[in-house]
C-alpha positions as CSV (number, residue, x, y, z in Angstrom):
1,X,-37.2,11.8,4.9
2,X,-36.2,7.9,4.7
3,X,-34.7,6.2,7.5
4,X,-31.0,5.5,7.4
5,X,-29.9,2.4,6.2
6,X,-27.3,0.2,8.0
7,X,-24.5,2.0,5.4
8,X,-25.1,5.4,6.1
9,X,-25.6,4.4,10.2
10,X,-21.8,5.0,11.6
11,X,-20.3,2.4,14.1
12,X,-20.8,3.9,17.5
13,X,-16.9,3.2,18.0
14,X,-16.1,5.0,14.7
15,X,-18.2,8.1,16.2
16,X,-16.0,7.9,19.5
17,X,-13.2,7.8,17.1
18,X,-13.5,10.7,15.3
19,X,-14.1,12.8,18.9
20,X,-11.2,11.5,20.1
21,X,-9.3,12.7,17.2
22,X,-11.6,16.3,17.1
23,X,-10.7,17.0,21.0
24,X,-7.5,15.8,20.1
25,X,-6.9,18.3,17.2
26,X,-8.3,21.1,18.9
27,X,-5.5,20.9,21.7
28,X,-3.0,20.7,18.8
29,X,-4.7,24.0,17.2
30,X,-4.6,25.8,20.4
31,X,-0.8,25.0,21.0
32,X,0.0,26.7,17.4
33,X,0.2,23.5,15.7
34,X,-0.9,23.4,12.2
35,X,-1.8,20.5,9.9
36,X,0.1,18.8,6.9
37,X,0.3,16.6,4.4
38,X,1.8,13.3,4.0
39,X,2.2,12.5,0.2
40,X,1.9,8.9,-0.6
41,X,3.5,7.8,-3.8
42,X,0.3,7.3,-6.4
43,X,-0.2,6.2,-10.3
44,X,-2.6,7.2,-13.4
45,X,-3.2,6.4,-17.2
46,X,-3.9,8.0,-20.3
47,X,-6.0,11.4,-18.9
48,X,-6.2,10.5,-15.3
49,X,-4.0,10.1,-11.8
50,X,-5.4,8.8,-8.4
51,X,-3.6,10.8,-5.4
52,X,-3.0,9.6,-2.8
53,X,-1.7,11.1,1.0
54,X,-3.2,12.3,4.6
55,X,-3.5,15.0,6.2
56,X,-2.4,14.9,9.7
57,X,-0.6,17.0,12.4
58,X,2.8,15.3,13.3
59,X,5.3,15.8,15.7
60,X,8.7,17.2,14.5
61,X,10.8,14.9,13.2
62,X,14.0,14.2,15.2
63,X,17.4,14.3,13.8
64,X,20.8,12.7,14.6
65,X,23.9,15.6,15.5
66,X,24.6,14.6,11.0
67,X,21.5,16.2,10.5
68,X,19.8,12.9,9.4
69,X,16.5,11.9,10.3
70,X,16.7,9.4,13.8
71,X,16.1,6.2,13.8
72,X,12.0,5.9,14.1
73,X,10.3,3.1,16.4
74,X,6.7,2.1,15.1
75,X,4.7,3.4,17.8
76,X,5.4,7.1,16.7
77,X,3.7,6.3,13.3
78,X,0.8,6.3,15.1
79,X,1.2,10.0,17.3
80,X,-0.2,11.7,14.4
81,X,-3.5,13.4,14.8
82,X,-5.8,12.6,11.6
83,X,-7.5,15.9,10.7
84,X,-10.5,14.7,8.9
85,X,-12.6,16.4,6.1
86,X,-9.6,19.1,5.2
87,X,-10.0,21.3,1.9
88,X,-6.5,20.2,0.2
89,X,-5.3,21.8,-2.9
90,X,-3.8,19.7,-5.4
91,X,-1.3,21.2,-8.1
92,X,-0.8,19.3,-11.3
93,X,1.2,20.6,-13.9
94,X,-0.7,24.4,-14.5
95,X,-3.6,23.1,-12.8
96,X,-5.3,23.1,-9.2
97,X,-7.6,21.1,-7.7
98,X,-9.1,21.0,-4.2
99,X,-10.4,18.0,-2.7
100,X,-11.6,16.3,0.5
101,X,-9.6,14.4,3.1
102,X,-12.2,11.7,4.7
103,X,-12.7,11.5,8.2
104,X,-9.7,10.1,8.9
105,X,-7.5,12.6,6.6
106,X,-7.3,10.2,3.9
107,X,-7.1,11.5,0.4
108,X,-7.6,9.4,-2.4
109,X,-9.1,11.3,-5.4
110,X,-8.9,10.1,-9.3
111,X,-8.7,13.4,-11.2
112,X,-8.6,14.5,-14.5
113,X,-5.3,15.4,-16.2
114,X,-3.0,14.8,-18.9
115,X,0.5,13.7,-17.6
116,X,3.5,11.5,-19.7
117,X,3.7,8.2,-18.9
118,X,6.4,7.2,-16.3
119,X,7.4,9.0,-13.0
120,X,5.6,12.9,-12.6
121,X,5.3,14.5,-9.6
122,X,1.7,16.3,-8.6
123,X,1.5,19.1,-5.1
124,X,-0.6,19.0,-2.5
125,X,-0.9,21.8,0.3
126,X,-3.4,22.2,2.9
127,X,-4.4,25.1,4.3
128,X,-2.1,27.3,2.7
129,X,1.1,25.6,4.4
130,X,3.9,24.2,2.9
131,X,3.5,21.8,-0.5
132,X,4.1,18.2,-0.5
133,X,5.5,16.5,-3.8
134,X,3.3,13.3,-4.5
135,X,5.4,11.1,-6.8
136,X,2.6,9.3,-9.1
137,X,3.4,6.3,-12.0
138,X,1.8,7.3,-15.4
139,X,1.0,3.8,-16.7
140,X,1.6,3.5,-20.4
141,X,-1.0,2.8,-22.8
142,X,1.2,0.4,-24.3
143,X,1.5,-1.5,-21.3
144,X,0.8,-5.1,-21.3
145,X,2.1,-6.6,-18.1
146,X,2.2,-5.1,-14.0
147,X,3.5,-6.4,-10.8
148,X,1.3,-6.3,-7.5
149,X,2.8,-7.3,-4.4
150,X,1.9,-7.9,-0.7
151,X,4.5,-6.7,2.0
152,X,4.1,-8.3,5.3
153,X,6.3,-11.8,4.7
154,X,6.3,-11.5,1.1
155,X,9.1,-8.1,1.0
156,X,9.8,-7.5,5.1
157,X,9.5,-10.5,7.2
158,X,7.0,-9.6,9.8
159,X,5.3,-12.8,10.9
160,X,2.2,-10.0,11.0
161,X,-0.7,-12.5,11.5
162,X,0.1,-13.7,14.9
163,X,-1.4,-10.6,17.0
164,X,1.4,-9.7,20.0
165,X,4.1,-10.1,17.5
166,X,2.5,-7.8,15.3
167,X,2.1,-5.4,17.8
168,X,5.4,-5.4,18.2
169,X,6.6,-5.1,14.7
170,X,4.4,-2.6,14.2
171,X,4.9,-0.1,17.5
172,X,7.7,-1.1,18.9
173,X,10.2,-2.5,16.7
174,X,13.0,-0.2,15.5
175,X,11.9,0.6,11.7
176,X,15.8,0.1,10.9
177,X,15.5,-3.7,12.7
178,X,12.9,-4.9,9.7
179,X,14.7,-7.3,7.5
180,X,13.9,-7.6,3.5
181,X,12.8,-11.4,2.7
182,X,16.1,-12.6,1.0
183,X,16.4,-12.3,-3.2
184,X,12.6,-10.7,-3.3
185,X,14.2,-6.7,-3.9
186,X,16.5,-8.6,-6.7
187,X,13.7,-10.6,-8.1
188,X,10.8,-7.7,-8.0
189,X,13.6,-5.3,-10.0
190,X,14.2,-7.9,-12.4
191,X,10.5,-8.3,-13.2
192,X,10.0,-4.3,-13.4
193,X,12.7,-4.6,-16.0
194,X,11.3,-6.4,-18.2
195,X,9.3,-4.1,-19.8
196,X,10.3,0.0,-20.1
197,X,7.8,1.8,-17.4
198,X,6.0,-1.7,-15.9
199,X,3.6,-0.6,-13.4
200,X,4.4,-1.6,-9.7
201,X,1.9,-1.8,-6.8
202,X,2.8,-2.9,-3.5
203,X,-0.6,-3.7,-1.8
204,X,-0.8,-4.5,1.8
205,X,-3.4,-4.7,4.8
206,X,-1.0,-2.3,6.6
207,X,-2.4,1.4,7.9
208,X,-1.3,4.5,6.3
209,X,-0.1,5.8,9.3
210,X,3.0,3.4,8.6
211,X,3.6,4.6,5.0
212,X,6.3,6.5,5.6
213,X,8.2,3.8,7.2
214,X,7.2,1.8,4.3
215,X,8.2,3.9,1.8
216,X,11.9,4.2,3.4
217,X,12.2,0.5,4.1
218,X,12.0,0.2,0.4
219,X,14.7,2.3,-0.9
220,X,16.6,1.5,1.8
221,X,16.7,-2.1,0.5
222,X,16.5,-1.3,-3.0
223,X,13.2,-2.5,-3.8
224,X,11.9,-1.1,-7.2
225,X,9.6,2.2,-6.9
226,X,6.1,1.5,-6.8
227,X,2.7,3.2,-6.0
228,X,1.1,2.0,-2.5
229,X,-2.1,0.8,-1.5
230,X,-2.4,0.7,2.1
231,X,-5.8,1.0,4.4
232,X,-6.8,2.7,7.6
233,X,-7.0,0.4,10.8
234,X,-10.0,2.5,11.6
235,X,-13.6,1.2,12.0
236,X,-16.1,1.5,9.6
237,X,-19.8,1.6,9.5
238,X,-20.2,-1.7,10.4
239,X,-17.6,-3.4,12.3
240,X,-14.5,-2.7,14.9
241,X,-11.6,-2.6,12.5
242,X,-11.3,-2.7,8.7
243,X,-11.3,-6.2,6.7
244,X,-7.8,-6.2,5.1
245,X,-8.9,-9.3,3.4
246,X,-11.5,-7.1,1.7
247,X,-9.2,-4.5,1.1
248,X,-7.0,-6.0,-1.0
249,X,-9.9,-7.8,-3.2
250,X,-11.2,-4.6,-4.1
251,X,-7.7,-3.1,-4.7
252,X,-7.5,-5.8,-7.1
253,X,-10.9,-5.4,-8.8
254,X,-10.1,-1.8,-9.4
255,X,-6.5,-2.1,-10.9
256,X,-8.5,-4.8,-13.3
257,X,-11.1,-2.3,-14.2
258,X,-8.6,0.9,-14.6
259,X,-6.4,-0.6,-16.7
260,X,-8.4,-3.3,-18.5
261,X,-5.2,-4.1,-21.1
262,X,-2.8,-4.9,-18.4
263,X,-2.0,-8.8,-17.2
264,X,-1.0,-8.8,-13.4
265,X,1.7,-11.1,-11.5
266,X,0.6,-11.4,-8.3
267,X,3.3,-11.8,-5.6
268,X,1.9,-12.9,-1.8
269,X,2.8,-15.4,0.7
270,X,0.8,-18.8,2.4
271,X,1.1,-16.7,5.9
272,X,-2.4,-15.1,5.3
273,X,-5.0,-14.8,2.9
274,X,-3.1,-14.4,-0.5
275,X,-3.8,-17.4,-2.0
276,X,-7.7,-17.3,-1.6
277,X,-7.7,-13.8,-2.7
278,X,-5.9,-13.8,-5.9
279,X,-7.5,-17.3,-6.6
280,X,-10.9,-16.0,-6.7
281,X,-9.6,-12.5,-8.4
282,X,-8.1,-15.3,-10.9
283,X,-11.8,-16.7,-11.3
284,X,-13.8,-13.3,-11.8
285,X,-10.8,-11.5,-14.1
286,X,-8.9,-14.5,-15.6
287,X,-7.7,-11.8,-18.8
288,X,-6.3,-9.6,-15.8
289,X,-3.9,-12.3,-14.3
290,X,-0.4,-13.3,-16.1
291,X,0.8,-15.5,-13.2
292,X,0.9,-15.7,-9.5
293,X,4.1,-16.1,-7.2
294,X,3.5,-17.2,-4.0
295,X,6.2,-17.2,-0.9
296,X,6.6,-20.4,1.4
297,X,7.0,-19.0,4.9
298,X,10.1,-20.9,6.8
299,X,9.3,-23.5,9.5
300,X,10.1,-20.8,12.1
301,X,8.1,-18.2,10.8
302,X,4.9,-20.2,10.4
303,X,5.6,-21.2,14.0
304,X,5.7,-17.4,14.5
305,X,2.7,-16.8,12.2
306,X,0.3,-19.5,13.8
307,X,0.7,-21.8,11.0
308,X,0.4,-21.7,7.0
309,X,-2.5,-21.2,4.8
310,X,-2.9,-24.0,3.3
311,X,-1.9,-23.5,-0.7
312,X,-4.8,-25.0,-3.0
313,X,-3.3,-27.4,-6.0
314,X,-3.5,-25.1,-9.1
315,X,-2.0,-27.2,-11.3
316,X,-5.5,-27.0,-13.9
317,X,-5.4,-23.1,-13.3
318,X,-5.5,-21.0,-16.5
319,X,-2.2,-19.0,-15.3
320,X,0.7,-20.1,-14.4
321,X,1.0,-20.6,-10.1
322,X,4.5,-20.9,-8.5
323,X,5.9,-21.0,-4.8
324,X,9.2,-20.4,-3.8
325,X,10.9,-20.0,0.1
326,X,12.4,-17.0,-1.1
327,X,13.5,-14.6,-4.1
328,X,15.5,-16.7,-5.6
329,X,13.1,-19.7,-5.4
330,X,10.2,-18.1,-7.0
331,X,12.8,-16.1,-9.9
332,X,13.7,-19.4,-11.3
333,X,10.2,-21.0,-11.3
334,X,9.2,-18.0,-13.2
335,X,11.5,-18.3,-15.5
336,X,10.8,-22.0,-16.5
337,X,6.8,-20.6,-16.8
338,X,8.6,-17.6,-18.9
339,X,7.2,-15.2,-16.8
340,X,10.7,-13.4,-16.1
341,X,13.6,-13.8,-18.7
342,X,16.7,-15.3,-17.5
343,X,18.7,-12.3,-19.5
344,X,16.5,-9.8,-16.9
């Protein structure tokens, strides 16, 4: 037998990880708790769908005397108990499929199947308990054009990079207390407009573990439905905690490759990386780009932030590149690129 290489060695902190979260489950199992399934919202194309959820054991949810679901504080994202490598059984249309969670409960599978472009709804169930209803975005194969959009500062103002003050956003804050960044629901809807069934991606460095929260802070503020791409804080084989920078590039690369006929906007802000990153996405898949947006953070939250990331001049770039303080901003320099119609 070979030795390992430094891929299939585990990071001795991702090893104490996953018995923490093994001693942790066991206590849940032996108080009658049982696991379930959070159902992120996912997307496909002509014969396949990627799914996309966790498998965790939660607390119940509390409720206000109305019967509506209390105001949640981002610290109790984070109480659930991943339950890794569970047998989950996915139900698509007449079919079933069982797959793997990773070990930290994270399913994402591409399967096969044959589903109608635009919103369809797959099942997923783990160990016999109660289905979840994944919503997934069937991409047309007539489909020329897709949004992809960071969150933090570019949809919720977070000022995420500066460390305390994204602890605090992220586990203490009030999720109801996060504020949209001004005009960007009204200019992201307008762009999804354009064209009947538009694929939208929001694509952050945030956990999983806060896609619920997400998930509401979108409807609540009207953004557009979208699949997301989120990442686990976790470490890996090789370091502490997971490159979000990395992340996101490789999200990127694989949109480019699944759906080789569609042309990308790419919507970020100068508060962390999102200028490097869809510049040298830009570079290696130029035919995959339509445009980029990018959002100027205010005085006080770059101040907040640590500063700005400084925007390169892309004035000789082969796409259009705008920036914009807010919604508004960036809607009419896309319009003068004719990236977004005025009549939108």
């Amino acid at each position: 037998m070979s030795a390992p290489t430094p891929r299939d060695r585990i990071h001795w902190i991702a090893r104490i990880e996953r018995r923490v979260h093994a001693w942790r489950e066991r206590r849940a199992r032996r108080r009658g708790r049982k696991p379930t399934v959070l159902v992120f919202p996912g997307y496909g194309g002509d014969g396949w769908v990627r799914v996309l959820g966790r498998v965790l054991i939660v607390p119940k949810p509390k409720h206000t005397a109305t019967g509506e679901l209390a105001s949640v504080r981002g610290w109790r994202s984070f109480v659930g108990i991943p339950v890794g490598y569970a047998t989950v059984t996915i139900t698509i249309g007449d079919e079933t499929h069982e797959v793997v969670a990773d070990r930290g409960g994270v399913i994402d599978a591409r399967i096969e199947a044959q589903l109608e472009p635009g919103w369809q709804t797959v099942r997923m169930s783990v160990e016999g308990g109660e289905p979840g209803e994944s919503p997934v975005q069937i991409v047309s194969p007539d489909a020329r054009l897709g949004v992809v959009s960071d969150i933090d500062d570019t949809v919720m103002v977070t000022a995420l990079p500066r460390p305390l003050l994204a602890a605090w956003n992220s586990f203490v804050l009030d999720e109801h207390a996060r504020q949209p960044v001004p005009g960007m629901a009204v200019l992201l809807d307008r762009l999804t407009r354009q064209q009947h069934g538009m694929p939208m991606v929001y694509l952050s460095t945030g956990a999983w573990n806060v896609a619920p929260t997400l998930s509401r802070f979108l409807k609540r503020h009207m953004f557009p439905a979208g699949s997301l791409l989120l990442t686990d804080w976790g470490p890996t084989h090789d370091r502490w905690f997971r490159s979000g920078t990395e992340h996101k590039a490789t999200s990127l690369r694989r949109l480019a490759e699944e759906f080789p006929d569609v042309r990308w906007l790419l919507v970020g802000d100068d508060g962390q990386h999102d200028d490097a990153i869809y510049t040298q996405f830009t570079s290696e898949h130029p035919t995959s780009v339509a445009g980029v947006a990018i959002r100027r953070l205010s005085p006080a939250e770059a101040v907040l932030a640590g500063g700005r990331t400084a925007v390169n001049d892309h004035s000789a770039a082969s796409v259009p590149w705008v920036t914009g303080d807010d919604g508004a901003g960036l809607a009419e320099r896309l319009e003068a690129v004719g990236l977004l119609d005025p009549e939108a």
